[in-house]
N, C-alpha and C positions, 0 to 999 in steps of 0.2 A: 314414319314407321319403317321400322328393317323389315325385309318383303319375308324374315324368317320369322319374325317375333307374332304368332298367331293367335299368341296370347292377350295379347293387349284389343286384338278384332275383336276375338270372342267372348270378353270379358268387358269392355266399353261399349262395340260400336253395335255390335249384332244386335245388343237387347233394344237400341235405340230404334233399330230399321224394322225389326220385327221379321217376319216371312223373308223366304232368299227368295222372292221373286223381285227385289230390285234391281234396279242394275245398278252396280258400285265399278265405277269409272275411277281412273286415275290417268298421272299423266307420268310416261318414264323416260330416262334415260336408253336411248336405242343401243347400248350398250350393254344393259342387260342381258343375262341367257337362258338358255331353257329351265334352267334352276330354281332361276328368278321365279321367271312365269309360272314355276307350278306351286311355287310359295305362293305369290298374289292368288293364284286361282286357290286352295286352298282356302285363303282370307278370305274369299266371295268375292274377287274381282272378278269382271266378265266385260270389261270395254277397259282400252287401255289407249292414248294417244302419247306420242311422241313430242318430247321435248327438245328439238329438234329450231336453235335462234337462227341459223346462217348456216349455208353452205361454202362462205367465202373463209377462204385458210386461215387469212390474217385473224379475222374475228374468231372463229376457234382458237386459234392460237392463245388469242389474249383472253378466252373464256375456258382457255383449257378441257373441252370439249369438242377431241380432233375427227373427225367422222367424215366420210366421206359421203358423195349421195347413193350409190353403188352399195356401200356397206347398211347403210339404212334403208333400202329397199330390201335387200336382201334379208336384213331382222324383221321388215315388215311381211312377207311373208312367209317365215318363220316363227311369228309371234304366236302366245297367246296358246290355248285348248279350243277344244272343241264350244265350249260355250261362250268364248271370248267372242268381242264384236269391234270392229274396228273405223 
């Protein structure tokens, strides 16, 4: 799901969960930004984890997912609203 398309929650997934007192987890790319997060929150996300294989170059490299550990601590505590949970 695109973290903009809120139509496709509201209209599948909500009627399924019923009440927003769930918690709707996902897992993201730490590359994401604040943009992102208030789309997901919007959607009813409220727990978010990192997808986050290696901190070793090489393997980034060849998964094309360059991040540093520095740079993902830093989105970690940046992430998410106030009702996100981590």
């Amino acid at each position: 799901m695109a973290p903009t398309d809120s139509s496709i929650w509201s209209n599948l997934c909500a009627p399924l969960l019923g009440p927003c007192d769930s918690e709707i987890a996902v897992e993201i790319d730490p590359a994401l930004d604040a943009a992102d997060d208030s789309a997901l929150a919007k959607c009813g996300v409220n727990r978010a984890s990192f997808g986050v294989q290696s901190f070793d170059l090489v393997v980034q490299r060849a998964i094309n997912r360059v991040q540093s550990f520095e740079e993902t601590a830093r989105r970690r505590l940046n992430c998410g609203g106030p009702a996100w949970k981590a």
